[in-house]
N, C-alpha and C positions, 0 to 999 in steps of 0.2 A: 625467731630461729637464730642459733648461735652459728656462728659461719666458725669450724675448726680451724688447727693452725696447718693442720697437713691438707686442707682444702684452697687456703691463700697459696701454701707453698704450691701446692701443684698449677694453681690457676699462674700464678708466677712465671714459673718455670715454661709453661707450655705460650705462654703470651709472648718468652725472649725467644722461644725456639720458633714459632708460627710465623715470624716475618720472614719472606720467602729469601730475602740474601744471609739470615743468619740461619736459615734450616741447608742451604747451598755450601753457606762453609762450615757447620757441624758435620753436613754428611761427609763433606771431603776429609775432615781432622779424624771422624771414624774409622774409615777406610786405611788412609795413612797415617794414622797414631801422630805423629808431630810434623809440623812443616813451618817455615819461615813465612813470617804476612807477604813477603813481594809472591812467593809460588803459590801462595791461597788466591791472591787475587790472578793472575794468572789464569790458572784452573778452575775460578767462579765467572771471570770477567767482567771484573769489578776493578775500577781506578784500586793504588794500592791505598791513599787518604781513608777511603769507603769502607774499604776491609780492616784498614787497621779500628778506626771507627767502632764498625762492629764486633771486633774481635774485644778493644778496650770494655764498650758496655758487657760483652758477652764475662771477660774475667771479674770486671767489677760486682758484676752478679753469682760470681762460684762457679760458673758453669766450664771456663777453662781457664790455662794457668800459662804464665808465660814466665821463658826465660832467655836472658840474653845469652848469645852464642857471636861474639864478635861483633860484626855487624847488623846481624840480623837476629830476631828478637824469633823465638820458635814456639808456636802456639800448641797444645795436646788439652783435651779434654781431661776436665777431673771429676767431673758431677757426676754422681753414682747411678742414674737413672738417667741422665742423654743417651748413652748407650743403648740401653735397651729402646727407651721411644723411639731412637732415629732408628733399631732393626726392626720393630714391629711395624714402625708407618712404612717402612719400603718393602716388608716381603713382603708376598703373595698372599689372597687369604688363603685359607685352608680348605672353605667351605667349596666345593667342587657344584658348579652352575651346571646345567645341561646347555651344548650347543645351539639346542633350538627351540623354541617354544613348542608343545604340545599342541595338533591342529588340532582345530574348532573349540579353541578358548579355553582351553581346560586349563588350571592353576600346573604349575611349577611345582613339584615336590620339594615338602620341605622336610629339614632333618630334624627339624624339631615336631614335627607330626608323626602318625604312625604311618603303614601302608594304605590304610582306609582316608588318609585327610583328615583325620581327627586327633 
């Protein structure tokens, strides 16, 4: 089986974003479009060495881009899909759960069945 190249890139992609301090400071660079590595770390509470760290692997990979602004170096998101990943993994689902189980063991409806459970 040939493994494609948009199946590498996604496995990629999703492996720099899955470590929990660079999913902590993607979400925060979403939120607020650009910010300096000392207020990322800051607002992750991460020494700033750690952030900048993660921040360095994160642009060596495409996934953000840095510029210098005086003293401080201002990190924003460029990768055309971190965006959507980081809003689909933090909304809500959509699918609407029932508050409480059905008494005496009866299955959960699902929306992918009919009214009958089939």
């Amino acid at each position: 089986m040939r493994i494609s190249k948009e199946f590498i890139e996604g496995d990629r992609l999703l492996s720099l974003m899955g470590e929990p301090n660079r999913f902590k400071i993607l979400s925060l660079l979403h939120k607020e479009l650009v910010l300096c590595v000392s207020d990322v770390a800051k607002r992750v509470d991460l020494s700033v060495a750690n952030t900048s760290h993660h921040l360095q692997v994160m642009e060596e990979e495409g996934l953000v881009s840095c510029e210098p602004d005086g003293r401080c170096r201002l990190y924003r998101i460029v990768h055309p899909l971190v965006g959507d990943i980081l809003q689909r993994a933090t909304t809500p689902s959509r699918l609407h759960l029932p508050d409480t189980f059905p008494k005496g063991g009866g299955s959960i409806p699902s929306p992918y069945r009919g009214r009958d459970g089939t």
